[in-house]
Backbone as XML, in Angstrom:
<?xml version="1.0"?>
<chain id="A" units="angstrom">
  <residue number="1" name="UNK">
    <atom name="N" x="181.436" y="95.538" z="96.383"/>
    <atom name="CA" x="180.939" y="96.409" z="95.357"/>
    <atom name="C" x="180.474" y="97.715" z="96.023"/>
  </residue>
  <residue number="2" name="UNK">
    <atom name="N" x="180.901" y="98.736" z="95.340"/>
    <atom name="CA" x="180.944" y="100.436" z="96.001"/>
    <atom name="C" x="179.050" y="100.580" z="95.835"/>
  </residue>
  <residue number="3" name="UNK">
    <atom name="N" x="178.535" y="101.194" z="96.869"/>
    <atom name="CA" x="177.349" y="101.598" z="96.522"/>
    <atom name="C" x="176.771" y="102.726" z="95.361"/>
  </residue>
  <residue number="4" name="UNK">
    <atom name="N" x="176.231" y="102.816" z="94.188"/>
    <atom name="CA" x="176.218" y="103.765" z="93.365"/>
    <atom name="C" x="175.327" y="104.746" z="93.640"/>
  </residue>
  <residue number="5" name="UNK">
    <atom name="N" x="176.013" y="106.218" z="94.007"/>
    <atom name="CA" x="175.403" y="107.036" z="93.584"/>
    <atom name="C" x="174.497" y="107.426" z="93.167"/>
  </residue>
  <residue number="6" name="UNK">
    <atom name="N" x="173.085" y="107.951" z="93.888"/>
    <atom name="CA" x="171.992" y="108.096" z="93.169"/>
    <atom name="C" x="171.972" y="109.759" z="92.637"/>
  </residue>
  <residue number="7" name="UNK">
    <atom name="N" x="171.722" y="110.053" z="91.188"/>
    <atom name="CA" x="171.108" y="110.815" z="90.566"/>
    <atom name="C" x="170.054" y="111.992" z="91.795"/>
  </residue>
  <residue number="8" name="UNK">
    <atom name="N" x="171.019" y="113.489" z="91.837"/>
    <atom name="CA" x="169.724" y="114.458" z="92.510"/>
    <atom name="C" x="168.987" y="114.561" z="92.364"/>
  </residue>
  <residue number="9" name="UNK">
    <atom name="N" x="167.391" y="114.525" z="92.620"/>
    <atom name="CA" x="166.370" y="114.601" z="92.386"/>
    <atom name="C" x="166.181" y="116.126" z="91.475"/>
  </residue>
  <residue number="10" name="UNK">
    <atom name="N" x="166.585" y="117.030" z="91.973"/>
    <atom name="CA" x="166.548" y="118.495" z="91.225"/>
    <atom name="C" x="167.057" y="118.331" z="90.122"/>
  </residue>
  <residue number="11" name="UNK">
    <atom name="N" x="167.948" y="117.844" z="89.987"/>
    <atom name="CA" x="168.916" y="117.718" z="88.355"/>
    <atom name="C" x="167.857" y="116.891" z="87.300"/>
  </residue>
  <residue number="12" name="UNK">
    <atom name="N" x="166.918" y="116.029" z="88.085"/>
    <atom name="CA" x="166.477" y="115.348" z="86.779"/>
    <atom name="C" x="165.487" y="116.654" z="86.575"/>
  </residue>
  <residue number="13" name="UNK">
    <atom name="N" x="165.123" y="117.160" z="87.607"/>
    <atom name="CA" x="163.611" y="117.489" z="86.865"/>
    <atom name="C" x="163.651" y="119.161" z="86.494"/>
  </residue>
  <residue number="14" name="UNK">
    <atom name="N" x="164.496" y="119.171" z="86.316"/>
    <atom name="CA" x="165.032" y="120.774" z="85.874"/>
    <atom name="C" x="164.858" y="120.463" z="84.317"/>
  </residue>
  <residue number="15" name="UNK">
    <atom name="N" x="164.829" y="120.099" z="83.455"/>
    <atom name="CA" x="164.781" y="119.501" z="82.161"/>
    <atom name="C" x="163.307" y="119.693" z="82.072"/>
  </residue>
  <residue number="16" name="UNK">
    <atom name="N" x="162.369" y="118.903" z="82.736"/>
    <atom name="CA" x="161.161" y="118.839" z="82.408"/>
    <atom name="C" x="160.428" y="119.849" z="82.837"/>
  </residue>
  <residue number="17" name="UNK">
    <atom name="N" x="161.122" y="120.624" z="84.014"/>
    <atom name="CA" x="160.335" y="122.000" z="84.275"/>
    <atom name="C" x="160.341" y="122.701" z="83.087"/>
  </residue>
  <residue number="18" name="UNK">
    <atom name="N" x="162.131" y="122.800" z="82.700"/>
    <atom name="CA" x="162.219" y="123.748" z="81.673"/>
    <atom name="C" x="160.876" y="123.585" z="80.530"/>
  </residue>
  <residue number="19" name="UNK">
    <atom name="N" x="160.789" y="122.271" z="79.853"/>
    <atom name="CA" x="159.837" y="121.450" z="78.825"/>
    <atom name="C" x="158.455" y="122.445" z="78.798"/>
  </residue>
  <residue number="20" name="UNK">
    <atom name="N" x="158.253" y="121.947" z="80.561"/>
    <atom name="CA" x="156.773" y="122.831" z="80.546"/>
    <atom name="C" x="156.932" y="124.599" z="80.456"/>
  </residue>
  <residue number="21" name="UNK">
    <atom name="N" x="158.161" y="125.127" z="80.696"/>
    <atom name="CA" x="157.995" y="126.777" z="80.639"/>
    <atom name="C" x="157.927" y="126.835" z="78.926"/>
  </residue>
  <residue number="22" name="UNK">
    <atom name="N" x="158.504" y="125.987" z="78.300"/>
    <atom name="CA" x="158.729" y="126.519" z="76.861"/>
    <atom name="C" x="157.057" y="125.983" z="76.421"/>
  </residue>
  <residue number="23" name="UNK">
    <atom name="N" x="156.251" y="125.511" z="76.787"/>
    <atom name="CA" x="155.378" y="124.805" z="76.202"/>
    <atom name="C" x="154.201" y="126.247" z="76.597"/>
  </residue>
  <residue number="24" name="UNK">
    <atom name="N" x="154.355" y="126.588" z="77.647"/>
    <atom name="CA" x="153.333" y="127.550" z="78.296"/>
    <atom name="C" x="153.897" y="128.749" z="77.931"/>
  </residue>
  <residue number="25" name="UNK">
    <atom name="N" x="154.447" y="129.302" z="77.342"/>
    <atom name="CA" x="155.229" y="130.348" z="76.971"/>
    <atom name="C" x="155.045" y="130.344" z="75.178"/>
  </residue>
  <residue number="26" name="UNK">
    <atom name="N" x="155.497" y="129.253" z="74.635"/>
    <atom name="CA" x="155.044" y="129.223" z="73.126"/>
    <atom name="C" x="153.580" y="128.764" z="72.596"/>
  </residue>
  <residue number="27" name="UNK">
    <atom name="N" x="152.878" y="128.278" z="73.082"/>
    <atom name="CA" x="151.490" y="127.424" z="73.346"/>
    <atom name="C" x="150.540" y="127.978" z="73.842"/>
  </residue>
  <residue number="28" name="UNK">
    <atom name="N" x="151.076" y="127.650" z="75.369"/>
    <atom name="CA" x="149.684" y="128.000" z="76.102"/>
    <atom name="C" x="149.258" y="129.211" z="76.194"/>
  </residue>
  <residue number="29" name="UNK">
    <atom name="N" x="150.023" y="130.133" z="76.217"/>
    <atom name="CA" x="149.617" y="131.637" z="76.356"/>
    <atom name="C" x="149.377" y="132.193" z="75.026"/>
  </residue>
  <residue number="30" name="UNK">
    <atom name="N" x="149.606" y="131.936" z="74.257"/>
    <atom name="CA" x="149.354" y="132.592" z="72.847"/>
    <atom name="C" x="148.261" y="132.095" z="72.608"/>
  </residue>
  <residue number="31" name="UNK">
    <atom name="N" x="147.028" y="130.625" z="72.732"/>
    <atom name="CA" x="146.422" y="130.101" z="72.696"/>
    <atom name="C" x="145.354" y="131.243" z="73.432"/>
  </residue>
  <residue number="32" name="UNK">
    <atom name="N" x="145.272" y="131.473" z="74.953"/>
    <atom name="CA" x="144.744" y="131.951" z="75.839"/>
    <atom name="C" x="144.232" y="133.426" z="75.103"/>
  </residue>
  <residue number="33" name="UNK">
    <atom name="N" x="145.292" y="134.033" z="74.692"/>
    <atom name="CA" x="144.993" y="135.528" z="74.532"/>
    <atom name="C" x="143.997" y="135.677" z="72.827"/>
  </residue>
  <residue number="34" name="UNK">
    <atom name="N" x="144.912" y="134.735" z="72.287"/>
    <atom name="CA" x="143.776" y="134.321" z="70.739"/>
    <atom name="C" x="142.343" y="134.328" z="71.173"/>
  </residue>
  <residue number="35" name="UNK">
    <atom name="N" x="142.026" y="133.341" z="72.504"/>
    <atom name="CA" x="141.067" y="132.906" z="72.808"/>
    <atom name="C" x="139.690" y="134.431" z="73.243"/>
  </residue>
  <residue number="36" name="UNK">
    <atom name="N" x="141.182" y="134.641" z="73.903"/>
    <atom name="CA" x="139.955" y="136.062" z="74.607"/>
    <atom name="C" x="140.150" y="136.987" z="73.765"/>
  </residue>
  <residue number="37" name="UNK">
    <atom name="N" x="140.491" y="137.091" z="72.806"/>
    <atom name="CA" x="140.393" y="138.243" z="71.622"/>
    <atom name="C" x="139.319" y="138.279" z="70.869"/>
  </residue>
  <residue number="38" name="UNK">
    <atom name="N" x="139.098" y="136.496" z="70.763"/>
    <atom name="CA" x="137.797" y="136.103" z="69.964"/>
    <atom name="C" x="136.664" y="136.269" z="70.548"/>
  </residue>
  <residue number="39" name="UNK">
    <atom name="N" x="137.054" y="136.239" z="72.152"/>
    <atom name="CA" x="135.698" y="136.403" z="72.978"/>
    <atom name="C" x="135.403" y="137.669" z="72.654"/>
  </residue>
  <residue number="40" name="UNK">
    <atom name="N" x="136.057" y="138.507" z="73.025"/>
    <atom name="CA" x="135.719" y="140.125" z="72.631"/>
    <atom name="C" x="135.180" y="140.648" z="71.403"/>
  </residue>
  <residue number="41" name="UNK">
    <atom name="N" x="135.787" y="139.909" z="70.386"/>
    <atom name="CA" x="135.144" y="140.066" z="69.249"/>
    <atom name="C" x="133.686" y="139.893" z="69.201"/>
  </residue>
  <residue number="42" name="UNK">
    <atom name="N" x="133.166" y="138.750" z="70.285"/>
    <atom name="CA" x="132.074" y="138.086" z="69.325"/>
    <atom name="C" x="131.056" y="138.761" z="70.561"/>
  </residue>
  <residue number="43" name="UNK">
    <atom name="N" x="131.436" y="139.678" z="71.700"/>
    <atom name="CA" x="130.541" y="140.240" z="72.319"/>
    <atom name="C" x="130.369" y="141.743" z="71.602"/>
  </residue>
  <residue number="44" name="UNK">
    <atom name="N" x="131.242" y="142.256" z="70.944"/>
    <atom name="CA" x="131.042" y="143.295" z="70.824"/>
    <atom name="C" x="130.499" y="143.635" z="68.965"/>
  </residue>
  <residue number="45" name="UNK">
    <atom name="N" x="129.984" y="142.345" z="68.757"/>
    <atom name="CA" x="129.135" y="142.502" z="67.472"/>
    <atom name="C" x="128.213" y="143.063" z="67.446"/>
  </residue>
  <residue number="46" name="UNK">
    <atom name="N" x="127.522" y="144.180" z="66.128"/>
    <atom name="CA" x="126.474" y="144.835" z="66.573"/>
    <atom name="C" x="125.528" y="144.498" z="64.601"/>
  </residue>
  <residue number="47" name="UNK">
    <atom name="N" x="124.152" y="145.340" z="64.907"/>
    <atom name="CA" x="123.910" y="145.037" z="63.789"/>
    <atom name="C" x="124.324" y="146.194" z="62.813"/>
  </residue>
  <residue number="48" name="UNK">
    <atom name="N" x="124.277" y="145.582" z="61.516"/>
    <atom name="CA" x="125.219" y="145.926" z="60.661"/>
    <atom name="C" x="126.751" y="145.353" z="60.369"/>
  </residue>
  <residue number="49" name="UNK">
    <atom name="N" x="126.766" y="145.231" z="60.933"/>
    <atom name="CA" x="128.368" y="144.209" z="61.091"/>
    <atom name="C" x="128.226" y="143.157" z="59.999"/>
  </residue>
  <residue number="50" name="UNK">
    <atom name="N" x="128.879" y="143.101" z="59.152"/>
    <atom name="CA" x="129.405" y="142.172" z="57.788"/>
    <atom name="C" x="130.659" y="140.953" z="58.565"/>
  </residue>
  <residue number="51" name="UNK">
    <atom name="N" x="130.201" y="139.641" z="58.675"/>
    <atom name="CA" x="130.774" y="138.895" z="59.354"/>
    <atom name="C" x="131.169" y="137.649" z="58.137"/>
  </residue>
  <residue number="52" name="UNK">
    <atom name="N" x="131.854" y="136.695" z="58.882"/>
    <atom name="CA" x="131.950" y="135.244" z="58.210"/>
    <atom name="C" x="131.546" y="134.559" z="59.406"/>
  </residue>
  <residue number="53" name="UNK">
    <atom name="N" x="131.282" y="133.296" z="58.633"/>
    <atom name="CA" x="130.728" y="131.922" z="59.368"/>
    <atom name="C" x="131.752" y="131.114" z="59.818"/>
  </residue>
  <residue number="54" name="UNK">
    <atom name="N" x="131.667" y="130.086" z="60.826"/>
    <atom name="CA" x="132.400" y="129.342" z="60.520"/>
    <atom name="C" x="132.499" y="128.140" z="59.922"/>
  </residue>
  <residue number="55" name="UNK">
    <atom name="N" x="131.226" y="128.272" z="59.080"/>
    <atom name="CA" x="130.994" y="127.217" z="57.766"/>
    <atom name="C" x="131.306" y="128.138" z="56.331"/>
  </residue>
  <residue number="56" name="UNK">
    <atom name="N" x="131.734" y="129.443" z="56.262"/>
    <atom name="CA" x="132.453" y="130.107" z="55.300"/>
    <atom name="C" x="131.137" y="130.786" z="54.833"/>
  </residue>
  <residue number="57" name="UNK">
    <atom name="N" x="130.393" y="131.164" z="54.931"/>
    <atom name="CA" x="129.558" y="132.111" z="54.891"/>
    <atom name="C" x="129.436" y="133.385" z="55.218"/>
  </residue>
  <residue number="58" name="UNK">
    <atom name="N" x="129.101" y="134.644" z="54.103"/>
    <atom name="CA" x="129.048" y="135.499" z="54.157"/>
    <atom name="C" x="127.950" y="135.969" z="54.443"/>
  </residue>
  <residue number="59" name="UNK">
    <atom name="N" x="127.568" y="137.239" z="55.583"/>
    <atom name="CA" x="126.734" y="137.732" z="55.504"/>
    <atom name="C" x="126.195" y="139.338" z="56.410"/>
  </residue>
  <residue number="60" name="UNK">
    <atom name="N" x="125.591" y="139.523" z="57.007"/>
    <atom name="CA" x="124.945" y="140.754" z="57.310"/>
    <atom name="C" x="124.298" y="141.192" z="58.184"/>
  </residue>
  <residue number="61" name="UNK">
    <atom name="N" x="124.672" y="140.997" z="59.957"/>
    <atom name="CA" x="123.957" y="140.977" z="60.747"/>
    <atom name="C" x="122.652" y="141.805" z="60.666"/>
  </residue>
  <residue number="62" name="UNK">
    <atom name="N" x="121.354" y="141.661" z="60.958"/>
    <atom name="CA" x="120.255" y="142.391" z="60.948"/>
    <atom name="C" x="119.352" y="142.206" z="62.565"/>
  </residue>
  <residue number="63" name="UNK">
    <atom name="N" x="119.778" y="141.334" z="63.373"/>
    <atom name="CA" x="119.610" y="141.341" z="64.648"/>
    <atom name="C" x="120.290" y="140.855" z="65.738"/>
  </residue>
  <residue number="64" name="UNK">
    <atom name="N" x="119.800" y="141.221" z="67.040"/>
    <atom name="CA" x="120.449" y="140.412" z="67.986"/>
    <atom name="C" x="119.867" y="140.309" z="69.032"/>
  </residue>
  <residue number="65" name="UNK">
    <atom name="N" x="119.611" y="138.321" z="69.471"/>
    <atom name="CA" x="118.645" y="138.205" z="70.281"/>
    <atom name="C" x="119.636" y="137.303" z="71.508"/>
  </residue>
  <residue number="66" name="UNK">
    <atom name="N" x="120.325" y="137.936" z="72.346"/>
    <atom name="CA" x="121.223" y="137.513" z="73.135"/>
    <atom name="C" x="122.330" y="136.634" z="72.503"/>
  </residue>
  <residue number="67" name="UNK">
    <atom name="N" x="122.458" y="135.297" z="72.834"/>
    <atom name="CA" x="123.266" y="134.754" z="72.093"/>
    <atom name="C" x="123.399" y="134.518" z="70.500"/>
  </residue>
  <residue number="68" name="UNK">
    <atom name="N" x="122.165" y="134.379" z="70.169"/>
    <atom name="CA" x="121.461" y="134.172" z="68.581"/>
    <atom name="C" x="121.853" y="135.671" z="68.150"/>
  </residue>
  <residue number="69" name="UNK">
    <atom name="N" x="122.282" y="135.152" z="66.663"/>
    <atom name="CA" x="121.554" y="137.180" z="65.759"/>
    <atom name="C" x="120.949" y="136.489" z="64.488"/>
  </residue>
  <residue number="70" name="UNK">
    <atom name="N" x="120.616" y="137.286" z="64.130"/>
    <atom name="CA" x="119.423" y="137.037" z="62.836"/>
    <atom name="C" x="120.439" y="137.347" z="61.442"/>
  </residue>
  <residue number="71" name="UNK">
    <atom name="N" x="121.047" y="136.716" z="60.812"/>
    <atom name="CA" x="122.139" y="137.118" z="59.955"/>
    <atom name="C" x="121.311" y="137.179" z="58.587"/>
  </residue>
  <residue number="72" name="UNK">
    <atom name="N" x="121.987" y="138.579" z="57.627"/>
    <atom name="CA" x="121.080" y="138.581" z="56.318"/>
    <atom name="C" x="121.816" y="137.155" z="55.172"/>
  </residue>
  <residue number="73" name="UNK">
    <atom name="N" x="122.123" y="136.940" z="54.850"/>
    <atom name="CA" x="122.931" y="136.176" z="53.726"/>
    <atom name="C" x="122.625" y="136.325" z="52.205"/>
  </residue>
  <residue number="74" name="UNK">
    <atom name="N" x="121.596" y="136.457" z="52.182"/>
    <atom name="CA" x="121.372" y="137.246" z="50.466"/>
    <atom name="C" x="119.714" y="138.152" z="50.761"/>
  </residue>
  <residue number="75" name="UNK">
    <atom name="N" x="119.519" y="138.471" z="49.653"/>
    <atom name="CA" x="118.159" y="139.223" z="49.536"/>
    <atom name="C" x="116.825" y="138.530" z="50.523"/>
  </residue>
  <residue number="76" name="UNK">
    <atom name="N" x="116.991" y="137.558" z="49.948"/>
    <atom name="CA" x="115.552" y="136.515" z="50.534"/>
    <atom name="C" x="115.856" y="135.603" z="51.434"/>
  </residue>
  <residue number="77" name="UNK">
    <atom name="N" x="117.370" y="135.692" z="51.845"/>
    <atom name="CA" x="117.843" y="134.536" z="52.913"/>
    <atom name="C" x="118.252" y="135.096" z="54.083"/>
  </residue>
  <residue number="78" name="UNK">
    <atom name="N" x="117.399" y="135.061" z="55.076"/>
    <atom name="CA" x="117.434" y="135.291" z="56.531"/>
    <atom name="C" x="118.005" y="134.106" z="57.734"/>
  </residue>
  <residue number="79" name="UNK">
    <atom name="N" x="118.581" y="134.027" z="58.246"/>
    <atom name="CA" x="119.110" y="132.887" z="59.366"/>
    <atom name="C" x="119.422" y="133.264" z="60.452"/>
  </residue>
  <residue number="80" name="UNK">
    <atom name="N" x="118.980" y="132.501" z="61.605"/>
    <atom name="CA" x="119.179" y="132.691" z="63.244"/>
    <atom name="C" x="120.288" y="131.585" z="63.353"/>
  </residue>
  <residue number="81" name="UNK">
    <atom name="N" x="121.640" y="132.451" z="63.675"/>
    <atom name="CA" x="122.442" y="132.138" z="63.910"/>
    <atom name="C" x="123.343" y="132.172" z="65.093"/>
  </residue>
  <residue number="82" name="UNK">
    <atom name="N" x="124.191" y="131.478" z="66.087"/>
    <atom name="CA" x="124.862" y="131.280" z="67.102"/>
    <atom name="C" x="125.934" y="132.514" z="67.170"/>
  </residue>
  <residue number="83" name="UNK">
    <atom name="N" x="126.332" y="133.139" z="68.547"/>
    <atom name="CA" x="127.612" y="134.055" z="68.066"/>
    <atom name="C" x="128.304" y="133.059" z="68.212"/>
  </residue>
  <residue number="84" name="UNK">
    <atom name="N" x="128.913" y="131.718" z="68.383"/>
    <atom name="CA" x="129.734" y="131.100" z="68.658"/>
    <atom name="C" x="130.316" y="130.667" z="67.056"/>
  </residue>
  <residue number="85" name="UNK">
    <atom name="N" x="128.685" y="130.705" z="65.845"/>
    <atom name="CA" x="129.148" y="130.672" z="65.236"/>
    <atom name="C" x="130.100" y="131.496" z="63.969"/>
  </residue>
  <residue number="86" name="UNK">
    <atom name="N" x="130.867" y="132.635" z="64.348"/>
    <atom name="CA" x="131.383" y="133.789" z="64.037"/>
    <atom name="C" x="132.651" y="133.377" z="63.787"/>
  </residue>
  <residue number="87" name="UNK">
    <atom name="N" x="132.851" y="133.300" z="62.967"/>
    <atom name="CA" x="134.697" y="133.134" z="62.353"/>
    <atom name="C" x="135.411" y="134.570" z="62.365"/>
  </residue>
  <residue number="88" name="UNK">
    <atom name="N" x="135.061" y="135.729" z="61.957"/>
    <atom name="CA" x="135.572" y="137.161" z="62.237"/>
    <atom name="C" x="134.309" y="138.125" z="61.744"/>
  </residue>
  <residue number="89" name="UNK">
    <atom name="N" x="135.016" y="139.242" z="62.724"/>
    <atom name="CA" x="134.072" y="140.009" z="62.245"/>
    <atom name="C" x="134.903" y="140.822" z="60.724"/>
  </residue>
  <residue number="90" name="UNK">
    <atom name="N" x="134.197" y="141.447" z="59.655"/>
    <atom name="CA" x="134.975" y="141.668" z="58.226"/>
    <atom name="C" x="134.900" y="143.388" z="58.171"/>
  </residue>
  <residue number="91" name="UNK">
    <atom name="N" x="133.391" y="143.943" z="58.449"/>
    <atom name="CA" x="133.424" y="145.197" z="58.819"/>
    <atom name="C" x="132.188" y="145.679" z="59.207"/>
  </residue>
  <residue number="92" name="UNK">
    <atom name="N" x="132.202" y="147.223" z="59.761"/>
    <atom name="CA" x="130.952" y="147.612" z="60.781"/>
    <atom name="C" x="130.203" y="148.228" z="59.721"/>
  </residue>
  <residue number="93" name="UNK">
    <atom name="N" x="129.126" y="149.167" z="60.903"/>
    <atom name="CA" x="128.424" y="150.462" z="59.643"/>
    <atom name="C" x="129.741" y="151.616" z="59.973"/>
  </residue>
  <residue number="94" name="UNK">
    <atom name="N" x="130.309" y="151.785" z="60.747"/>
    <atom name="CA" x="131.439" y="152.390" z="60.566"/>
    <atom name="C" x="132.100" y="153.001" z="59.533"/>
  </residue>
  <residue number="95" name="UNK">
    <atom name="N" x="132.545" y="151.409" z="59.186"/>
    <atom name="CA" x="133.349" y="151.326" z="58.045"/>
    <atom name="C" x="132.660" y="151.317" z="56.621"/>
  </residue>
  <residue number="96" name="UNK">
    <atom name="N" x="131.280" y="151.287" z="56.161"/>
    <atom name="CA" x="130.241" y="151.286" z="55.644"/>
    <atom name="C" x="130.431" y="152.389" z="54.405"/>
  </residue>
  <residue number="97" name="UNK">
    <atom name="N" x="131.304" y="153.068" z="54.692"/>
    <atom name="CA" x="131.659" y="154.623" z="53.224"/>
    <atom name="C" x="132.945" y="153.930" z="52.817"/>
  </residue>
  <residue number="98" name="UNK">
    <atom name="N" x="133.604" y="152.541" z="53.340"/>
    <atom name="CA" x="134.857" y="152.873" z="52.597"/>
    <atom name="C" x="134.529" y="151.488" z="51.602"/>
  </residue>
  <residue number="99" name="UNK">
    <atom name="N" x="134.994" y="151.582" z="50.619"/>
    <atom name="CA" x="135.294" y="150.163" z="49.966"/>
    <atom name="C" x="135.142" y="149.060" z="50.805"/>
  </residue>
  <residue number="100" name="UNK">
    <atom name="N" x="134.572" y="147.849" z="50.832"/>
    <atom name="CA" x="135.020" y="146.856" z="51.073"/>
    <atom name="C" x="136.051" y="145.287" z="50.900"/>
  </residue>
  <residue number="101" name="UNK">
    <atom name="N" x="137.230" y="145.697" z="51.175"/>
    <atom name="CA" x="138.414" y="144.727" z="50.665"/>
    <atom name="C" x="138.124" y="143.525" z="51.365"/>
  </residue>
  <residue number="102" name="UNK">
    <atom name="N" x="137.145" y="143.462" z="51.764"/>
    <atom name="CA" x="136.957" y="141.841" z="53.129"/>
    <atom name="C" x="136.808" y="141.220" z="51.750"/>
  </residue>
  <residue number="103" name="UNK">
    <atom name="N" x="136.071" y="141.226" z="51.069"/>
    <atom name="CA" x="135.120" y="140.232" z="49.973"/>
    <atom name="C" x="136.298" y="139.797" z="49.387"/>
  </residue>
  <residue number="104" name="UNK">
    <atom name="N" x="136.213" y="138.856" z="48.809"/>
    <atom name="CA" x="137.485" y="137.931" z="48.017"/>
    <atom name="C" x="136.990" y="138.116" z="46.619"/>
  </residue>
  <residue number="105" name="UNK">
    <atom name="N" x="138.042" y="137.526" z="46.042"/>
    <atom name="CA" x="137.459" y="138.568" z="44.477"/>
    <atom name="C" x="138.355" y="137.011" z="43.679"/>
  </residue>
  <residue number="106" name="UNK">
    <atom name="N" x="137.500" y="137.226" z="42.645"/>
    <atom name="CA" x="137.630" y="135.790" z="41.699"/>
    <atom name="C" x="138.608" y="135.644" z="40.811"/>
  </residue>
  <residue number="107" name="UNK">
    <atom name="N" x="139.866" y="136.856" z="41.170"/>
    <atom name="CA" x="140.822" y="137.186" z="40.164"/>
    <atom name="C" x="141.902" y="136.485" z="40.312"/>
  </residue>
</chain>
């Protein structure tokens, strides 16, 4: 009986290299840059800034005590809140003369 031929080691694993470039290329890097976009976002919050939660809450930054800010949420409702907990920022005092289209509307 002829001895069989073993399979190149390079040939198998050219397949699974490929696997991981498409995975880190569609995935991982789009993941990464999302990631640090959000970081940037959530350092460069200031007060005044009209934000969401990420429990879906609207509201109104009025301070900032390092990581914590003091968010308005209605007239009489004040909360010390996490920047971690920041879903986006919606708009600045900047933007403060134009309309606000962030707000969702019941139509």
């Amino acid at each position: 009986m002829p001895p069989q031929a073993q399979p190149n080691l390079w040939v198998n694993m050219v397949p699974i290299a490929a696997v991981f470039v498409i995975f880190y290329f569609f995935l991982i890097r789009p993941q990464q840059k999302q990631a640090k976009e959000h970081q940037r976002m959530l350092e460069s919050v200031k007060k005044g800034d009209r934000i969401l939660t990420t429990g879906g809450l609207y509201g109104t930054v009025v301070g900032l005590k390092g990581d914590d800010l003091e968010v308005r949420f209605a007239d009489t409702v004040k909360l010390t809140l996490a920047r971690s907990g920041i879903a986006r920022v919606l708009s600045s005092e900047a933007g403060a003369g134009s309309p606000d289209m962030s707000q969702p509307s019941l139509s």
